[in-house]
Phi, psi and omega in degrees: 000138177272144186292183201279285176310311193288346188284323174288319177316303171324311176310301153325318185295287194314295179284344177265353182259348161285323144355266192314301200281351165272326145313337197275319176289291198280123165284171174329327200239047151059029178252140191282141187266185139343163170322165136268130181251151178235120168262184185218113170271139168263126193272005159281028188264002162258025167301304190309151175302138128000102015252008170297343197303157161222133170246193184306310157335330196241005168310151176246106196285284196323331195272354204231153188243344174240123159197149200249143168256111186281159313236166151242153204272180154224081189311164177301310192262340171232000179053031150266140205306096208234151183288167175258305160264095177318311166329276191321297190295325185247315179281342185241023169068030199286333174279357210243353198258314189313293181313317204294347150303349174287338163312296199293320203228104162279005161285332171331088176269162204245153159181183208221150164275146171225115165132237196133154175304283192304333167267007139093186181223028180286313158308331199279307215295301166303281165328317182282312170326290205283126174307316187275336104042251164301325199279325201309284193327324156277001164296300176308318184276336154308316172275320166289351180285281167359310221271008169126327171328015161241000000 
């Protein structure tokens, strides 16, 4: 059963990426552009048995003009933006393989989910509270949106 918090946290989630891909529609002169297609890679799919796996390879890039990579994190204590399977995300390249979509698609916006079932929502709650906080959170995701993965 979901708790009270974790269902807003959700809620919160849920409204801000219809957000996002809804800017993604509108150009600078507020006139709507072509369709978005938003794909979603999850990055434990490539974990799943045989003939279900799927990795970052087998993404069809070409076909989505928007796609998002589940998940990246938050630490608790410094509200920086931190990977979740390090194995993947960092040692078998999965985010740095993920951006390598761009190669199939130079059109291609890259972008990252932030949170997950399993990390839970106590940080976040705590960070939407604080002002100082909140801003520290959007500096990071400004600067990882920034350092290219867009």
């Amino acid at each position: 059963m979901f708790s009270l918090k974790s269902l807003k946290f959700l809620l919160i989630l849920k409204i801000f990426l219809i957000f996002i891909i809804n800017l993604c529609l509108v150009s600078a002169q507020g006139k709507t552009t072509s369709a978005a297609i938003v794909c979603y890679y999850s990055a434990w799919a490539y974990q799943r048995p045989k003939p279900m796996n799927y990795d970052i390879e087998n993404v069809p890039a070409h076909l989505c003009t928007h796609i998002i990579y589940s998940f990246v994190g938050l630490d608790n204590k410094t509200y920086d933006l931190k990977d979740l399977d390090t194995k993947y995300d960092i040692d078998r390249k999965g985010i740095e393989r993920f951006v390598g979509l761009k190669t199939k698609n130079p059109k291609l916006k890259v972008m990252v989910a932030i949170g997950g079932w399993d990390e839970g929502g106590k940080q976040y709650s705590e960070m939407v509270t604080d002002k100082a906080k909140r801003t520290k959170f959007i500096k990071e995701v400004l600067d990882f949106m920034n350092s290219g993965i867009n």
